[in-house]
C-alpha positions in Angstrom: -14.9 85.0 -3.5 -11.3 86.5 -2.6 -10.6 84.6 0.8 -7.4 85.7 2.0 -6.9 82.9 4.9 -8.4 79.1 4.9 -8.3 77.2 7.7 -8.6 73.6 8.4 -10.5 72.0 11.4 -11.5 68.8 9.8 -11.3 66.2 12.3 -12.1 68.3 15.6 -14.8 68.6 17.4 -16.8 71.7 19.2 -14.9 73.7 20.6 -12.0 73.8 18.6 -12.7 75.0 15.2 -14.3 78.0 16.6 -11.5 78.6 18.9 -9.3 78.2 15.6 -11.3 80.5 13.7 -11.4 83.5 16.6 -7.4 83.3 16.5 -6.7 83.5 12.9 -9.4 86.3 12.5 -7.6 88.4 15.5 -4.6 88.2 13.0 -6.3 89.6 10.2 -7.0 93.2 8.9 -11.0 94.4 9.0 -12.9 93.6 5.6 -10.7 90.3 5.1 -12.4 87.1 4.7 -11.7 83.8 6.4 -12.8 80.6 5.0 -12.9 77.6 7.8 -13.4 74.2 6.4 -15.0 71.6 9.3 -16.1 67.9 9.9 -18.2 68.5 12.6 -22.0 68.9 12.2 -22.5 71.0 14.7 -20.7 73.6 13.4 -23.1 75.2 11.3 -24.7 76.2 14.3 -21.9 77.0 16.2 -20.5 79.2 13.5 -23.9 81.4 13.7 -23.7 82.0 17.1 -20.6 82.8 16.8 -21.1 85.5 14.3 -23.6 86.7 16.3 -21.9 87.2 19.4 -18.6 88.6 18.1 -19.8 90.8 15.4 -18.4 89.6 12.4 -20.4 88.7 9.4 -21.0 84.8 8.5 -20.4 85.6 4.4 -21.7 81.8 3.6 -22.3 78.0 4.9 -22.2 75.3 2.8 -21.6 71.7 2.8 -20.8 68.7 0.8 -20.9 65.4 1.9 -19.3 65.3 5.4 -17.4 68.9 5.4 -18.8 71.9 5.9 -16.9 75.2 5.1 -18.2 78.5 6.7 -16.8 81.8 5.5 -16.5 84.8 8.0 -15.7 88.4 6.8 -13.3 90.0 9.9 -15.2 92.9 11.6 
């Protein structure tokens, strides 16, 4: 997969790596993919809403051990 940003929230909690996420993919072009790397449980859920509400597309979720890395394609 050709992810042309990464970002790391490991470490913070709810809000925060969404609110990370939403600023790095209003700086990126349509089409581009973001990949977000996490620590917090929760944010396999939160990451779905998200997509949901804001229109872009939730590419993949997975997790190993205690990080979780969600990729978002930019709408």
């Amino acid at each position: 997969m050709d992810v042309q940003r990464e970002i790391d929230t490991r470490g913070l909690n709810c809000p925060l790596p969404i609110l990370k996420a939403k600023k790095a993919l209003a700086e990126m072009q349509s089409g581009e993919l973001l990949r977000v790397v996490a620590t917090d449980p929760s944010s396999t859920r939160d990451f779905q809403a998200f997509a949901r509400q804001t229109g872009n597309e939730l590419v993949e979720q997975n997790s190993s051990g205690d990080e979780f890395m969600h990729v978002l394609r930019r709408r």
